[in-house]
DSSP file (Angstrom, degrees, kcal/mol; ACC not computed):
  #  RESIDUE AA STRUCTURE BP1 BP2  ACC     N-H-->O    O-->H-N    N-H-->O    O-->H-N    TCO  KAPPA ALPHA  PHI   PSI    X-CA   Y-CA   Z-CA
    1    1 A X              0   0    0      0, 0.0     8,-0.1     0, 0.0     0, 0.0   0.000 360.0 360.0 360.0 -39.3  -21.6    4.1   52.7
    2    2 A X    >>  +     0   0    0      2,-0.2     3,-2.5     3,-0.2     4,-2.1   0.964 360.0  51.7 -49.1 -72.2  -21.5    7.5   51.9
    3    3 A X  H 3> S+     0   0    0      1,-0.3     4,-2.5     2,-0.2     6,-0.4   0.978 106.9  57.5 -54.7 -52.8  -22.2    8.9   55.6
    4    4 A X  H 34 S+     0   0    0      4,-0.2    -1,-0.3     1,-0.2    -2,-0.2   0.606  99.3  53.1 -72.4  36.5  -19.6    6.9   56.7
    5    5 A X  H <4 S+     0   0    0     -3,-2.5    -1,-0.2    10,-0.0    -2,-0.2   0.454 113.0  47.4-108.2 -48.5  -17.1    8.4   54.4
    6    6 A X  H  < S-     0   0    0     -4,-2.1    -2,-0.1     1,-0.1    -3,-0.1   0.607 118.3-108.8 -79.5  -1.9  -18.1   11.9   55.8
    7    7 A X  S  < S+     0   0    0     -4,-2.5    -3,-0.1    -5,-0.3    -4,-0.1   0.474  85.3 114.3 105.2 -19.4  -18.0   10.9   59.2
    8    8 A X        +     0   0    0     -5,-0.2     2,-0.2    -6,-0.2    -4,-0.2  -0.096  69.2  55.9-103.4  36.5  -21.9   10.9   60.2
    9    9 A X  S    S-     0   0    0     -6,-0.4    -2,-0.2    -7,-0.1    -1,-0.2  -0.725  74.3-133.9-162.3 123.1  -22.3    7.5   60.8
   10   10 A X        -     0   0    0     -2,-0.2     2,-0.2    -3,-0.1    -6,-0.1  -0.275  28.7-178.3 -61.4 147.9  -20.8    5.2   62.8
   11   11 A X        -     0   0    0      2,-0.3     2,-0.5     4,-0.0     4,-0.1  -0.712  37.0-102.9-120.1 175.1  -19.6    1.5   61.2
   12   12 A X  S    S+     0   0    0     -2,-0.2     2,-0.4     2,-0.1    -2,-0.0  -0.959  94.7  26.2 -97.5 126.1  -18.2   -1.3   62.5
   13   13 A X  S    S-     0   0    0     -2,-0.5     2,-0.3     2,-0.1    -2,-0.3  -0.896 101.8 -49.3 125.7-175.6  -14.4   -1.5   61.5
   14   14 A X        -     0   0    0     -2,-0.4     2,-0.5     2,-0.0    -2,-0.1  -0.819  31.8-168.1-114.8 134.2  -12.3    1.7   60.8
   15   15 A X        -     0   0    0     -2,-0.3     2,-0.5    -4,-0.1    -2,-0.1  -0.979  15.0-160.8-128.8 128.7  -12.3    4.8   58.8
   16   16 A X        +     0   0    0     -2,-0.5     2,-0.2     3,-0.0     3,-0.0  -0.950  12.9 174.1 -94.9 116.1   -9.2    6.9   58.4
   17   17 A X        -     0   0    0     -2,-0.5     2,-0.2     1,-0.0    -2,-0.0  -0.531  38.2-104.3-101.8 164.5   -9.3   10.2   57.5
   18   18 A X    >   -     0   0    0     -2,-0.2     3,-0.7     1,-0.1    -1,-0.0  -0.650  35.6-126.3 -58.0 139.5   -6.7   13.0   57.1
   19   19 A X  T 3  S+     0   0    0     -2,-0.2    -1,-0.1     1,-0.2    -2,-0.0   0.510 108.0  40.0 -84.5  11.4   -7.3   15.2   60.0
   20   20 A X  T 3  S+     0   0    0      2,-0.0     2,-0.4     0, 0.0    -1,-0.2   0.410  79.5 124.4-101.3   2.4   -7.5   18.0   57.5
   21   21 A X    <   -     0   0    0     -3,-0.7     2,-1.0     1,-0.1    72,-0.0  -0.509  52.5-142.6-103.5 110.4   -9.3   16.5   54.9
   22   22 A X        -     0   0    0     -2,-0.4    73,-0.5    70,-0.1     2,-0.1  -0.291  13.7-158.7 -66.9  54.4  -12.5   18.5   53.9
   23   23 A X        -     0   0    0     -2,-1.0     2,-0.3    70,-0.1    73,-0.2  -0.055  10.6-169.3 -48.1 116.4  -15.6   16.5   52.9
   24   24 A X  E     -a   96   0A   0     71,-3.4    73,-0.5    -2,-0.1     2,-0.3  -0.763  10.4-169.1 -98.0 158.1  -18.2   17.9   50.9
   25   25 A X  E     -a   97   0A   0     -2,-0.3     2,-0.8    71,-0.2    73,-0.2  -0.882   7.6-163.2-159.4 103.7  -21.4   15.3   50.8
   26   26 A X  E     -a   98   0A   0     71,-1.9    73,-2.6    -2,-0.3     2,-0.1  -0.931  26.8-155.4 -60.5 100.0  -24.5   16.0   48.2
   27   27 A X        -     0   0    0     -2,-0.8    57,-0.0    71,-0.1    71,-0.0  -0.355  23.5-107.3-100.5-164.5  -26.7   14.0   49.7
   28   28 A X  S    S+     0   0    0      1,-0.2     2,-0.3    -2,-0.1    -1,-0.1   0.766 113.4  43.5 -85.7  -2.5  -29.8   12.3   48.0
   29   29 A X  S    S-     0   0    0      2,-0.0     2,-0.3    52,-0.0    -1,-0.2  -0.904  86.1-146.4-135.9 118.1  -32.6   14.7   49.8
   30   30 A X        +     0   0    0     -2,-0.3     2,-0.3    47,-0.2    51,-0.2  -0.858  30.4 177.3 -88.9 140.9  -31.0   18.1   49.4
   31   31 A X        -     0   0    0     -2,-0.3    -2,-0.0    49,-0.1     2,-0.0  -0.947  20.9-148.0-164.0 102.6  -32.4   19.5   52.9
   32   32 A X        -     0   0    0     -2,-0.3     3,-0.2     1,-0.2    48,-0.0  -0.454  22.7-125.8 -98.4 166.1  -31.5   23.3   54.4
   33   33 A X  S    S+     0   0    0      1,-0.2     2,-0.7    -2,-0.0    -1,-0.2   0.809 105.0  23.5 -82.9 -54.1  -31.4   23.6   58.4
   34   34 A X    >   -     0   0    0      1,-0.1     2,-4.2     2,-0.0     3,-3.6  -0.348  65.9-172.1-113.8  71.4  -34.1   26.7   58.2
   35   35 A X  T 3  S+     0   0    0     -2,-0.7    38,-0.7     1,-0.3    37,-0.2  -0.119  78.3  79.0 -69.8  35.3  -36.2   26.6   55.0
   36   36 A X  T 3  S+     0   0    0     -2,-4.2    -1,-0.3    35,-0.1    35,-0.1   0.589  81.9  74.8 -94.0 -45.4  -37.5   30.0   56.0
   37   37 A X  S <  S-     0   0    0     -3,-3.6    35,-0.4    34,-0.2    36,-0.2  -0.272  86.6-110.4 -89.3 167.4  -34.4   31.7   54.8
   38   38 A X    >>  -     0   0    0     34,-0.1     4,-2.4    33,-0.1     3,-0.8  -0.309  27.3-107.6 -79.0 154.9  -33.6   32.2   50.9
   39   39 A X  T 34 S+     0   0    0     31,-1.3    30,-0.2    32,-1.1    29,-0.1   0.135 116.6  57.1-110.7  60.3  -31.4   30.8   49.3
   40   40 A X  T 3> S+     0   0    0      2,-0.1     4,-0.6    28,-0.1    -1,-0.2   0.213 114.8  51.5-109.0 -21.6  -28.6   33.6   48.7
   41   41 A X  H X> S+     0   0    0     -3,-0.8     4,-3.8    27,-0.2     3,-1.9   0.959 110.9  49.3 -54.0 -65.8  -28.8   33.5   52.9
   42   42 A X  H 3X S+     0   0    0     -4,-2.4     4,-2.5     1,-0.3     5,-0.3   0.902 117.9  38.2 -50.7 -46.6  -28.4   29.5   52.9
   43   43 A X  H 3> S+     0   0    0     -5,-0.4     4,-2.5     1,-0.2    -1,-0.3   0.870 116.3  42.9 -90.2  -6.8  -25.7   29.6   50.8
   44   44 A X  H << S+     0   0    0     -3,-1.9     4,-0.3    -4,-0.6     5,-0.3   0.625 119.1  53.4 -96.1 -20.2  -23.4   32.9   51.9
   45   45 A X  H  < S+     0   0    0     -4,-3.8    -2,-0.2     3,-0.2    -3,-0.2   0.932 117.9  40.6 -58.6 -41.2  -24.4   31.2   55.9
   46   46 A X  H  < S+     0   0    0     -4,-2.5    -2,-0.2    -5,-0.4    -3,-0.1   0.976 126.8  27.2 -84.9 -47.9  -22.8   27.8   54.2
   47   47 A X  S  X S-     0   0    0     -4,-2.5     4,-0.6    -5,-0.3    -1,-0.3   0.607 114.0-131.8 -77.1  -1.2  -19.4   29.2   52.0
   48   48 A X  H >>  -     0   0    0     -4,-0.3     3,-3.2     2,-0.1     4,-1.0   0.573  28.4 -56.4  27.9 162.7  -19.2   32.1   54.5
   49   49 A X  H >> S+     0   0    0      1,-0.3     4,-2.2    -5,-0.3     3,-1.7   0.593 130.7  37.1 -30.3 -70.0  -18.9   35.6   54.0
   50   50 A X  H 34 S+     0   0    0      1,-0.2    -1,-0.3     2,-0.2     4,-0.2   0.604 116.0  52.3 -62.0 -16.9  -16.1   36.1   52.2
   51   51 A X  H <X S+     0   0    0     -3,-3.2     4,-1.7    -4,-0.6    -1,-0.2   0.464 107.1  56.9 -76.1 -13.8  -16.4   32.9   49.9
   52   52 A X  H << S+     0   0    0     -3,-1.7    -2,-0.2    -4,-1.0    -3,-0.1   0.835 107.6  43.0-101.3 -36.8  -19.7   34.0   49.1
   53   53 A X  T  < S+     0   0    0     -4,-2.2     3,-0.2    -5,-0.3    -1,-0.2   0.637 111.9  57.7 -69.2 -14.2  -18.4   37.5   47.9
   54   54 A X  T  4 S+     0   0    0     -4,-0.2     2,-0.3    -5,-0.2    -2,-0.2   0.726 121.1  22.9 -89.8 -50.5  -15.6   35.6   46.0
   55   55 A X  S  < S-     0   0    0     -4,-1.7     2,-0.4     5,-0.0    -1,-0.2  -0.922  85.9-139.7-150.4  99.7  -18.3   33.3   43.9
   56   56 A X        -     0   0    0     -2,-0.3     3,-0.5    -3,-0.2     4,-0.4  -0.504  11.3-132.0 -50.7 108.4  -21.4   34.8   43.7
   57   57 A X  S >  S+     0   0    0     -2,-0.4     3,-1.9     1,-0.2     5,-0.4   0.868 116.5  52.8  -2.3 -79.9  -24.4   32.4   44.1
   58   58 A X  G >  S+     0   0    0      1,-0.3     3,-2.0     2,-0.2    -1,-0.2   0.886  99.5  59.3 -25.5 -68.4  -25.4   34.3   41.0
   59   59 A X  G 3  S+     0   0    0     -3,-0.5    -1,-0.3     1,-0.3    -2,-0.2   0.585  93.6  67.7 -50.4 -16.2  -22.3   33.6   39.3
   60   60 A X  G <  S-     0   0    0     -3,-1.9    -1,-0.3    -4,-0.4    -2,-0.2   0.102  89.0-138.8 -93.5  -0.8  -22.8   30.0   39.5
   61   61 A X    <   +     0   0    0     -3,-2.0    -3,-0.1     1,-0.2    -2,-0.1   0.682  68.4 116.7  36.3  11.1  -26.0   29.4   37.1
   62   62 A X  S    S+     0   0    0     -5,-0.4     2,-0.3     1,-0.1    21,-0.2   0.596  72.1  22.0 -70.4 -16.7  -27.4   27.2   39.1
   63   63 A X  S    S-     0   0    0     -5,-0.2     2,-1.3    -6,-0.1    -1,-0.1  -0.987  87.4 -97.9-154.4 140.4  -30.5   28.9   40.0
   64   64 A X    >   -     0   0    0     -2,-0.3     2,-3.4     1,-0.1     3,-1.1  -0.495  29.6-106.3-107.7 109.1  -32.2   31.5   38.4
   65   65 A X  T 3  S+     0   0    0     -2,-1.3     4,-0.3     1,-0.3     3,-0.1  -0.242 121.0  43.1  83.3 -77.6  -32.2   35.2   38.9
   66   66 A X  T >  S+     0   0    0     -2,-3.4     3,-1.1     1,-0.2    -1,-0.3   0.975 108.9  59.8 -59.5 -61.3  -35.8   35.3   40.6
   67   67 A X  G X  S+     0   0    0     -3,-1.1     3,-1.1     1,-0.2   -28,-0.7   0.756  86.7  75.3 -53.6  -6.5  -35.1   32.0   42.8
   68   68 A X  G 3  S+     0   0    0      1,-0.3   -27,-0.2    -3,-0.1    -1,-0.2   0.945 105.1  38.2 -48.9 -54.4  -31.8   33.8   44.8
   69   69 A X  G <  S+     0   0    0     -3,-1.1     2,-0.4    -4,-0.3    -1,-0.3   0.171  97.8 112.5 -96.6   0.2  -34.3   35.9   47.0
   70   70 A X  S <  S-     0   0    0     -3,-1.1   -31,-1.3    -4,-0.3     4,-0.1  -0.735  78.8-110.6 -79.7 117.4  -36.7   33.0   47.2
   71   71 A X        -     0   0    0     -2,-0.4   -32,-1.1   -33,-0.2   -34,-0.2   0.251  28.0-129.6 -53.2-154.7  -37.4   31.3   50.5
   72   72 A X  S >  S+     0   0    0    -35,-0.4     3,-1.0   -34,-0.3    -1,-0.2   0.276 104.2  63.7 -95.5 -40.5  -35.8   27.7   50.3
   73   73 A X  T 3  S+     0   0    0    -38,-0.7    -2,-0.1     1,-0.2   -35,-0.1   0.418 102.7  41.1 -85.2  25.6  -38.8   26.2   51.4
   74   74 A X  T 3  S+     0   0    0     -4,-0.1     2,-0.5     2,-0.1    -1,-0.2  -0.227  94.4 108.8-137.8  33.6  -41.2   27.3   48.4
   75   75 A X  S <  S-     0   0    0     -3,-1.0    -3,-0.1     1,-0.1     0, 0.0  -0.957  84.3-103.4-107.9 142.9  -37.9   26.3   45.6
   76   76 A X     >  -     0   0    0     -2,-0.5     4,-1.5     1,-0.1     5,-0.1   0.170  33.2-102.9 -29.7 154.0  -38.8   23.1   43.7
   77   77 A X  H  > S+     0   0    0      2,-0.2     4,-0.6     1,-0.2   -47,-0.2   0.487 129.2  47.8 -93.0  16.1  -36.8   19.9   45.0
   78   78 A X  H  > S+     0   0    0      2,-0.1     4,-1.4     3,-0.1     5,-0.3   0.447 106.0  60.4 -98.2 -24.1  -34.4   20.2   41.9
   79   79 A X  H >> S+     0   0    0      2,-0.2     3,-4.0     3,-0.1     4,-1.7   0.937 108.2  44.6 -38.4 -79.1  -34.1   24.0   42.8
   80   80 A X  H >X S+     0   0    0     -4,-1.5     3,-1.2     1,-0.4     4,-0.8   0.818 111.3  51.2 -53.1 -76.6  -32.7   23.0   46.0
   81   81 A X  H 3< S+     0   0    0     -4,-0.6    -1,-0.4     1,-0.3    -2,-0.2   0.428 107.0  51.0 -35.9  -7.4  -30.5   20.4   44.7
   82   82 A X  H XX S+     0   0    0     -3,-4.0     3,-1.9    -4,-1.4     4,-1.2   0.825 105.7  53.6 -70.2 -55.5  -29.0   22.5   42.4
   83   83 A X  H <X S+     0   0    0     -4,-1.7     4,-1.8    -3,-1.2     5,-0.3   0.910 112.5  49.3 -49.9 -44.1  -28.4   25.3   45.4
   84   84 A X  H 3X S+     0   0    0     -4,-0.8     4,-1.9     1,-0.2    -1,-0.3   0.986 109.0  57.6 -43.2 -29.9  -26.4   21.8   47.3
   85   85 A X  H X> S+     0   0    0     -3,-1.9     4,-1.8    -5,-0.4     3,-0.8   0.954 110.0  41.0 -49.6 -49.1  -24.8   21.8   43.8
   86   86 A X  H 3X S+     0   0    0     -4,-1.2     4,-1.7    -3,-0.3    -1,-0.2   0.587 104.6  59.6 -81.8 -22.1  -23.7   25.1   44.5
   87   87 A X  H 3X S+     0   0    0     -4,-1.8     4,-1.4    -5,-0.3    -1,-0.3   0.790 112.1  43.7 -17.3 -71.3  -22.7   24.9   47.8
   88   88 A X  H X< S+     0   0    0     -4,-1.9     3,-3.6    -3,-0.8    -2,-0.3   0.996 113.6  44.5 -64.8 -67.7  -20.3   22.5   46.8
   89   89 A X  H >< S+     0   0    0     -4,-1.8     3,-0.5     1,-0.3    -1,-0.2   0.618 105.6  67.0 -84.0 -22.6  -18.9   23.8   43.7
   90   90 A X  H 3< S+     0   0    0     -4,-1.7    -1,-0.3     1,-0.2    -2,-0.2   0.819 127.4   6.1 -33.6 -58.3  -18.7   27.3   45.6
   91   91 A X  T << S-     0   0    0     -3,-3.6    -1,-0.2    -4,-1.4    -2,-0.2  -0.546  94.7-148.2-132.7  50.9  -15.7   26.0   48.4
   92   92 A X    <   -     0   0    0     -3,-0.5     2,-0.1     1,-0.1     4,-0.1  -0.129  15.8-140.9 -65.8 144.3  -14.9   21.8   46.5
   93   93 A X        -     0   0    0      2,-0.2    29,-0.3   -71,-0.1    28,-0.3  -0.129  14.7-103.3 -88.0 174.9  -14.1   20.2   49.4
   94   94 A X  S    S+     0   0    0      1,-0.2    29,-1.9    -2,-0.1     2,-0.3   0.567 114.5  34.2 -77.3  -6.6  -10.8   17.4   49.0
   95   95 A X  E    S- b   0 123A   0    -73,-0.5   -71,-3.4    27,-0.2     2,-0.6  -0.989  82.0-167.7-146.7 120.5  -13.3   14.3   49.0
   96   96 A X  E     -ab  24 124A   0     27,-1.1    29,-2.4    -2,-0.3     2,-0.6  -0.955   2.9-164.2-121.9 137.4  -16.8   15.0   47.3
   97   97 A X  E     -ab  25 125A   0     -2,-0.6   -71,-1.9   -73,-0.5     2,-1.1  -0.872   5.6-171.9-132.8 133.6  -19.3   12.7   47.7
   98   98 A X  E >   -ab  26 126A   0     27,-1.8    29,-1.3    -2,-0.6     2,-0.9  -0.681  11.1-170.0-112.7  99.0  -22.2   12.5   45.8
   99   99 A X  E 3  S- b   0 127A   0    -73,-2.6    29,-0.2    -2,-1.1    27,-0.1  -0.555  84.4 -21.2 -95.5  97.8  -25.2   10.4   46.3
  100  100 A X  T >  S+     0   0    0     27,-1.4     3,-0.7    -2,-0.9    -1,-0.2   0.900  79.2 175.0  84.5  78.0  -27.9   10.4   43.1
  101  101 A X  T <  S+     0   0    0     -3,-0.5    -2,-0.1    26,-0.4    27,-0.1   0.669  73.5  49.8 -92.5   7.3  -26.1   13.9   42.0
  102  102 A X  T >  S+     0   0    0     11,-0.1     3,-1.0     3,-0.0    -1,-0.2   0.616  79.4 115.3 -87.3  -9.7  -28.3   13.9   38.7
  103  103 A X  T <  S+     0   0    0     -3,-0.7     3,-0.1     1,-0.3     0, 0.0  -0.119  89.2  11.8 -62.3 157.1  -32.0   13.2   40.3
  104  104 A X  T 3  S+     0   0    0      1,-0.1     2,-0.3   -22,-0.0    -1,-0.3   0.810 101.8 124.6   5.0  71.0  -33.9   16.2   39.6
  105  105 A X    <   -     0   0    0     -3,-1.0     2,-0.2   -23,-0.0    -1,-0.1  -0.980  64.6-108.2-134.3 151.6  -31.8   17.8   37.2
  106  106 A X    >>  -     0   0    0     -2,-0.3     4,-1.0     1,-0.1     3,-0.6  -0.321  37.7-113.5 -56.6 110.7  -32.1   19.0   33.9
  107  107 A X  H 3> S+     0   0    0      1,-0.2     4,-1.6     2,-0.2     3,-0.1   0.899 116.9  49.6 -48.6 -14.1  -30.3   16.8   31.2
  108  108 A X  H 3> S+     0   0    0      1,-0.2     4,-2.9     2,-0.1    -1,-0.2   0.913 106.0  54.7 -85.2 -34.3  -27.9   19.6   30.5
  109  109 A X  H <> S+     0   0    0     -3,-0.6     4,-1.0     2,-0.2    -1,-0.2   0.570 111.5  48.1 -65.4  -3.1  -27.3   20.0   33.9
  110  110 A X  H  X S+     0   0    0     -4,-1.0     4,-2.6     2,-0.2     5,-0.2   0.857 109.8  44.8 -71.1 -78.6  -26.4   16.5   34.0
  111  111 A X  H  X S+     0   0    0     -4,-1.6     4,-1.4     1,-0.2    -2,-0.2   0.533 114.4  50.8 -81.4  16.6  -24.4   16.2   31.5
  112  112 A X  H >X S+     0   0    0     -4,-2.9     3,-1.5     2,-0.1     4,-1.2   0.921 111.4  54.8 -65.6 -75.8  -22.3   20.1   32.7
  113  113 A X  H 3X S+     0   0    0     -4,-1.0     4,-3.2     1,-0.3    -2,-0.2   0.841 109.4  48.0 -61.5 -40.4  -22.1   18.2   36.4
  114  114 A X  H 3< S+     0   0    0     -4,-2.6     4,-0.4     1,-0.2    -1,-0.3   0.979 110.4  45.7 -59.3 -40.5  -20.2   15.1   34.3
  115  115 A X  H X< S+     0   0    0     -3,-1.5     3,-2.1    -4,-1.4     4,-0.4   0.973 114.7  54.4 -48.7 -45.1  -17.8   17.2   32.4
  116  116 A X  H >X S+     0   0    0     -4,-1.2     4,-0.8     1,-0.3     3,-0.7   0.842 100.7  66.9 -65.6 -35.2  -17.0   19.2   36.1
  117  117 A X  T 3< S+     0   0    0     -4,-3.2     3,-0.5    -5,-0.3    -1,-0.3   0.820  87.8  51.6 -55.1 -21.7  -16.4   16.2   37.6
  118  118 A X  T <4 S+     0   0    0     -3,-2.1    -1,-0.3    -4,-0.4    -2,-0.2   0.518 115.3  45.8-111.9  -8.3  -13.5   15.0   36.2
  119  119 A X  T <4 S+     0   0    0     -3,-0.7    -1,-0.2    -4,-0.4    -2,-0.2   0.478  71.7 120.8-121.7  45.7  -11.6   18.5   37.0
  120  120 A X  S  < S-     0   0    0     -4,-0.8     4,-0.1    -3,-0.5   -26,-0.0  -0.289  70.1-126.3 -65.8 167.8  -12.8   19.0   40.5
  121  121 A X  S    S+     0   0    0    -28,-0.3    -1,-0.1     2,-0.1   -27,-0.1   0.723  87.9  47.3 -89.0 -14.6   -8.9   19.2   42.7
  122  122 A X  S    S-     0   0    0    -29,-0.3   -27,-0.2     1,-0.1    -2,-0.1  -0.316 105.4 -65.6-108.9-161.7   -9.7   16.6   45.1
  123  123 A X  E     -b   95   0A   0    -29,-1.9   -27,-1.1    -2,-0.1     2,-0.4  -0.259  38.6-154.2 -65.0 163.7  -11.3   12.6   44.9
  124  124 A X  E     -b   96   0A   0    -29,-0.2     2,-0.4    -4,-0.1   -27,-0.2  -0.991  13.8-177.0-137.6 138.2  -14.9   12.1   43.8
  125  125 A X  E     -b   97   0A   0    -29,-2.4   -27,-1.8    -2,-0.4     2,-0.4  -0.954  15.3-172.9-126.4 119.7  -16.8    8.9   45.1
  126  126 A X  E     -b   98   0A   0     -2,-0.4     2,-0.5   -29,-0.2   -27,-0.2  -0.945  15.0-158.7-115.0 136.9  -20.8    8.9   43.2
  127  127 A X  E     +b   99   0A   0    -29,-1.3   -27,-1.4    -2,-0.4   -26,-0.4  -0.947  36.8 153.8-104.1 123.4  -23.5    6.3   44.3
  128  128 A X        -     0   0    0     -2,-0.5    -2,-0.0     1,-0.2   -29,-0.0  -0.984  44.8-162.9-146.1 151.8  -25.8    6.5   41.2
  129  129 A X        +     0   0    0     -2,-0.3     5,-0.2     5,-0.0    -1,-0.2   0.677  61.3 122.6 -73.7 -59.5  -28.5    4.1   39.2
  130  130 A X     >  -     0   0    0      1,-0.2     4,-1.3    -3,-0.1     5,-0.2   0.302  47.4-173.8 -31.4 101.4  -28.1    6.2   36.7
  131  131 A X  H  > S+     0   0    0      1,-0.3     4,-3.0     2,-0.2     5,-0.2   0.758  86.7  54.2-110.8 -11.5  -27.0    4.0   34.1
  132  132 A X  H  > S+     0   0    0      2,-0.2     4,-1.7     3,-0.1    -1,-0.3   0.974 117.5  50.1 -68.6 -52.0  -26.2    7.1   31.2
  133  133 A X  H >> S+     0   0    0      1,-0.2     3,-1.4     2,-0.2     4,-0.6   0.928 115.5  36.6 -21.9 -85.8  -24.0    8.2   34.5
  134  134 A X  H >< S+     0   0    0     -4,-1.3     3,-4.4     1,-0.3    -1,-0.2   0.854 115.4  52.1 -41.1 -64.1  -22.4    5.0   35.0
  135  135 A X  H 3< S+     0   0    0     -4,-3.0    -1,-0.3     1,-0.3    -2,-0.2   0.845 113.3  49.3 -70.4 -29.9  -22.0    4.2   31.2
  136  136 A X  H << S+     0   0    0     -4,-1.7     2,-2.1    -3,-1.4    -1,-0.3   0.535  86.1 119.7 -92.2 -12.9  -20.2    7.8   30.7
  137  137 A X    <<  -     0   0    0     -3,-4.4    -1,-0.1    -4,-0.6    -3,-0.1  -0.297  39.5-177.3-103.0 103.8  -17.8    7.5   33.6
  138  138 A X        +     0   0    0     -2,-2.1    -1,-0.2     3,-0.0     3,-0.1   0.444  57.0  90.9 -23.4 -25.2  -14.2    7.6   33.1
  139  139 A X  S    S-     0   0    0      1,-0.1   -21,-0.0     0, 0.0    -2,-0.0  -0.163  88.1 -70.1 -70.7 160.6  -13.2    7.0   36.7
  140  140 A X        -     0   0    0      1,-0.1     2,-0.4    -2,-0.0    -1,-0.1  -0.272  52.8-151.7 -39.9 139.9  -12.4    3.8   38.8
  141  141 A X        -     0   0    0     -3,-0.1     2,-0.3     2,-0.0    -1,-0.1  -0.946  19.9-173.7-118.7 156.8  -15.4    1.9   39.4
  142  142 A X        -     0   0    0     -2,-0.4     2,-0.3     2,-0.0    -2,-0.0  -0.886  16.5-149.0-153.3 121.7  -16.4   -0.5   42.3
  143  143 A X        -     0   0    0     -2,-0.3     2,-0.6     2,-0.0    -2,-0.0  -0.627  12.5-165.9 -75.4 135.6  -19.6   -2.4   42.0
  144  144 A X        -     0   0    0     -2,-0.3     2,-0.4     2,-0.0    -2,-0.0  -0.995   3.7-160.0-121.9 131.1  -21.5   -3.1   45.6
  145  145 A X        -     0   0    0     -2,-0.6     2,-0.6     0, 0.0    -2,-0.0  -0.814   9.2-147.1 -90.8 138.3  -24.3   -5.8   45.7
  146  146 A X        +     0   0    0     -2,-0.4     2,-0.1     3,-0.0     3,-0.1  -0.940  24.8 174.6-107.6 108.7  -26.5   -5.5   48.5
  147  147 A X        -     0   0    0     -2,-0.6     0, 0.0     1,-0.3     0, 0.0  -0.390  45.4 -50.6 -86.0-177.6  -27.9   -8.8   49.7
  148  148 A X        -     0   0    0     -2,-0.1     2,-0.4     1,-0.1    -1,-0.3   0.186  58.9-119.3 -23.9 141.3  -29.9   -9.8   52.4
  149  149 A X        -     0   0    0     -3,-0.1    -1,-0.1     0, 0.0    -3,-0.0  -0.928  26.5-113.4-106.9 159.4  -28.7   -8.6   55.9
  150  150 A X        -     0   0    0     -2,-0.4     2,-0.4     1,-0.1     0, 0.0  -0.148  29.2-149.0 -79.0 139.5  -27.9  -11.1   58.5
  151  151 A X              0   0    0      1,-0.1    -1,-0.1     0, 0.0     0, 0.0  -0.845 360.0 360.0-108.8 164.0  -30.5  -11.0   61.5
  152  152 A X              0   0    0     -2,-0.4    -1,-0.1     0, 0.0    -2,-0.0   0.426 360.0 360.0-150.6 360.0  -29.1  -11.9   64.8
């Protein structure tokens, strides 16, 4: 459901967007295009230059100190997901969507990303088990069951 809110997956049926309308996406495997480069490259390549001079990687606590200069591919898989974290939190998009955004995160870093949620500017849609998530969230909610799918 998620990619098709951002546009990277086709449905059947309609999605309307604004044709200005910025989506940011955390997905559930945070996952860089060149896991060579560090991630203080990844992420001034992702906000671009001037965003990136604006809010410092660094400035962001998300990663620490040592990890900035660190390749992407030798960072921990909560590393990384923090650096999507940061990504995000760097340029917030007008629709965030966030798919597990606590899995390998530190319970304080959970429960920072819940307070931040509720005063990002734009909508937030999260797909979570989590159920301390869930129990905690102040927002609309809409339950989806997944049943069987239809063969044909």
């Amino acid at each position: 459901m998620l990619a098709v809110l951002a546009g990277q997956l086709t449905c059947v049926g309609t999605v309307r967007r604004r044709p200005d309308l910025r989506i940011g996406l955390l997905r559930q495997d945070s996952v860089f295009p060149d896991a060579r480069r560090t991630a203080r490259q990844i992420f001034d390549a992702t906000v671009g230059a001037q965003r990136a001079e604006a809010v410092p990687l660094s400035s962001l606590g998300l990663l620490a100190t040592a990890d900035l200069d660190r390749p992407v591919a030798e960072l921990s898989v909560g590393q990384r997901r923090r650096l999507g974290l940061a990504v995000l939190v760097a340029d917030p998009p007008d629709l965030l969507l966030l798919d597990e955004p606590t899995n390998h995160l530190s319970p304080r870093l959970c429960d920072e990303l819940e307070e931040a949620l509720g005063t990002g500017p734009g909508a937030i849609v999260v797909a979570s088990h989590d159920r301390r998530l869930r129990s905690r969230w102040s927002g609309r909610e809409v339950t989806l069951a997944v049943g069987p799918v239809p063969v044909s």
